[in-house]
C-alpha positions, 0 to 999 in steps of 0.5 A: 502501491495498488496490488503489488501482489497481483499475479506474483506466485505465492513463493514470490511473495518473499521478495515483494514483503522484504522490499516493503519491510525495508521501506518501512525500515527506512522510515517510510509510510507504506500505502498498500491496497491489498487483497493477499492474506500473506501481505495484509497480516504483515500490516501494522495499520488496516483500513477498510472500506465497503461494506460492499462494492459500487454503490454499497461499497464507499464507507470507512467500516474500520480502522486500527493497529494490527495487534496480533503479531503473526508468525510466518513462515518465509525462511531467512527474514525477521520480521518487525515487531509491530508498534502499538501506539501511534502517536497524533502528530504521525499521521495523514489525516484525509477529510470528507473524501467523495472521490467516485463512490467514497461516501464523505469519509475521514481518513487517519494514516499513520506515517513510517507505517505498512498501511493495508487498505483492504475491501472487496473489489469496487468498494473504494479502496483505489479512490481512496488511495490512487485516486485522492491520496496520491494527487493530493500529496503530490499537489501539495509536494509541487508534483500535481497530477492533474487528478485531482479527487474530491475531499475537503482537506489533508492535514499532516504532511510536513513530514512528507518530502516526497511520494511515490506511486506504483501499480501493475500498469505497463510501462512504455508500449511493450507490456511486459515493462512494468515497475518489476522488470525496470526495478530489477526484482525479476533478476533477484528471483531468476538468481534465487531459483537458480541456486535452488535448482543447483542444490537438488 
């Protein structure tokens, strides 16, 4: 997903967490570029790349378990406790990626995980993921993109048995179809704040 969050009010955020918690409660590897403190705190696994934008941006700074469990305070949804350990055959393993400005960097991705890749804008985080990642898989899956980036190999996908790809974009001409209004998440939120006009 690169920036699921991106123009949600705060209040919506609810929403946006609990669909992703229950991807990830039905074993799935959940892929976030992410700048929201609310959705990166949620994070098991962090990767960052920078440390700047452009050309001073394109390197791994770090990569690890979020151990901290944080406590938040959405009504009505118990979050997961977080996995410590990770063992080495549940991870994605991207090696010497140069997609735009990434800088031959190897990347570890744990699966059946929320991954938050995070950085400030330009740094490299959708080269990574939309741009390398995702081609990458879907290549192997049968599903090319004919996008490929640059990178020497990707080990780990066994597992793996399909992929999907969301972002902000429009979809069709109007540009108000986009992957929330086709998904349906738009009526949970007009339901929600109708009850909650009701019992004022």
């Amino acid at each position: 997903m690169d920036e699921p969050s991106k123009g949600l009010h705060p209040k919506d955020y609810r929403f946006l967490i609990q669909a992703i918690c229950g991807l990830k409660r039905l074993k799935n590897t959940v892929i976030v570029v992410e700048h929201k403190k609310e959705l990166i705190q949620m994070a098991d696994y962090l990767i960052e790349i920078g440390p700047g934008a452009g050309k001073y941006g394109g390197q791994l700074v770090s990569a690890g378990m979020v151990e901290q469990h944080v406590t938040y305070d959405i009504k009505d949804y118990e979050y997961p406790v977080r996995s410590s350990v990770i063992e080495d055959k549940e991870k994605i393993l991207l090696k010497g990626v140069r997609t735009n400005n990434l800088k031959n960097i190897d990347v570890s991705i744990p699966l059946n995980k929320l991954v938050c890749v995070i950085g400030v804008s330009g740094s490299g985080k959708s080269s990574l993921v939309s741009k390398t990642l995702y081609p990458a898989i879907a290549k192997v899956l049968g599903k090319g993109t004919g996008d490929d980036g640059e990178y020497d190999c990707i080990l780990g996908l066994e597992g793996i048995s399909d992929i999907y790809y969301v972002n902000q974009k429009a979809i069709g001409k109007n540009s108000r179809s986009t992957p929330g209004t086709y998904t349906g998440v738009f009526e949970l939120i007009r339901d929600f704040y109708a009850g909650s006009l009701c019992t004022l």
